[in-house]
C-alpha positions in Angstrom: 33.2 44.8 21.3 35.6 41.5 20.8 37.6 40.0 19.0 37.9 36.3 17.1 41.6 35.6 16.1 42.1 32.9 13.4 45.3 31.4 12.2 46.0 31.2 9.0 49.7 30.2 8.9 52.4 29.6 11.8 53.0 33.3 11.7 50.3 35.1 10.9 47.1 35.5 12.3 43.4 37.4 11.6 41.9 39.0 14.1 38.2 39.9 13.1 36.6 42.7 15.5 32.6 42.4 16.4 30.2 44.6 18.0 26.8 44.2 17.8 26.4 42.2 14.5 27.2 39.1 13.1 29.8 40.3 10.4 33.1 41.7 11.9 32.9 45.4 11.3 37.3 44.8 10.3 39.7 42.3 10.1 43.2 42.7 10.9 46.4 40.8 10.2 48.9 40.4 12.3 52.0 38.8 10.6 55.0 37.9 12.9 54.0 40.3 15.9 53.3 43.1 13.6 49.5 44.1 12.9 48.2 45.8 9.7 45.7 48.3 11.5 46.0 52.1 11.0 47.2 53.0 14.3 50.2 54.7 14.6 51.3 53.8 17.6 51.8 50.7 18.9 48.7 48.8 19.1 47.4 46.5 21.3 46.5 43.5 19.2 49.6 42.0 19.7 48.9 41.9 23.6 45.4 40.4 22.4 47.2 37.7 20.3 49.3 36.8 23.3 46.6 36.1 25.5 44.7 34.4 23.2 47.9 32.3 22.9 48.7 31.6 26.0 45.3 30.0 26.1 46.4 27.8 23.8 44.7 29.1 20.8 40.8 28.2 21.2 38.7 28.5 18.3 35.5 29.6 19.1 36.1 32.2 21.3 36.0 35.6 21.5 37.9 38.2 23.9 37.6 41.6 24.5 39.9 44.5 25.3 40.3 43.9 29.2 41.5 40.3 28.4 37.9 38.6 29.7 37.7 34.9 27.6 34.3 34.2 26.3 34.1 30.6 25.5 31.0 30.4 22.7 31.3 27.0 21.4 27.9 25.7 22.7 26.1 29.0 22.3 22.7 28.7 20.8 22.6 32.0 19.8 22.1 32.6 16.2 24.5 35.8 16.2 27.3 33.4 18.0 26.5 30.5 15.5 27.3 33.1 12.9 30.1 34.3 13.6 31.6 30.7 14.8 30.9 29.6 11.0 33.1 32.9 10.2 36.0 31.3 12.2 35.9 27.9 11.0 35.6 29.0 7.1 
């Protein structure tokens, strides 16, 4: 499982989770630290976000829950070309 973030506006942010296919199975807001998922305790897409930020914000990349940075941005795979078109729309 990973996840593409994608910002949409200087404070909020879509995180889209994958698995196994080329359509993310959810899609999550987060909007000034706060994320819309149904967990009821504290979640941790905000710790995901600020990772991804600290790495300056990459597009085309996805990370997973231990915090390991996959760089797909020459991928030739047609599941990774998918879902980059997903980020960049």
């Amino acid at each position: 499982m990973v996840y593409v973030f994608r910002r949409l506006a200087p404070k909020r942010v879509e995180l889209a989770k994958f698995e196994d296919r080329s359509e993310p199975i959810v899609v999550y807001n987060i909007v000034a630290g706060r994320c819309d998922c149904p967990s009821r305790v504290p979640c941790k897409h905000p710790k995901l976000l600020d990772f991804w930020m600290e790495l300056g914000e990459p597009i085309g990349c996805a990370i997973d829950e231990y915090k390991n940075y996959y760089p797909f941005i020459d991928s030739e795979f047609t599941e990774m070309r998918k879902i980059l078109e997903y980020v960049s729309s």
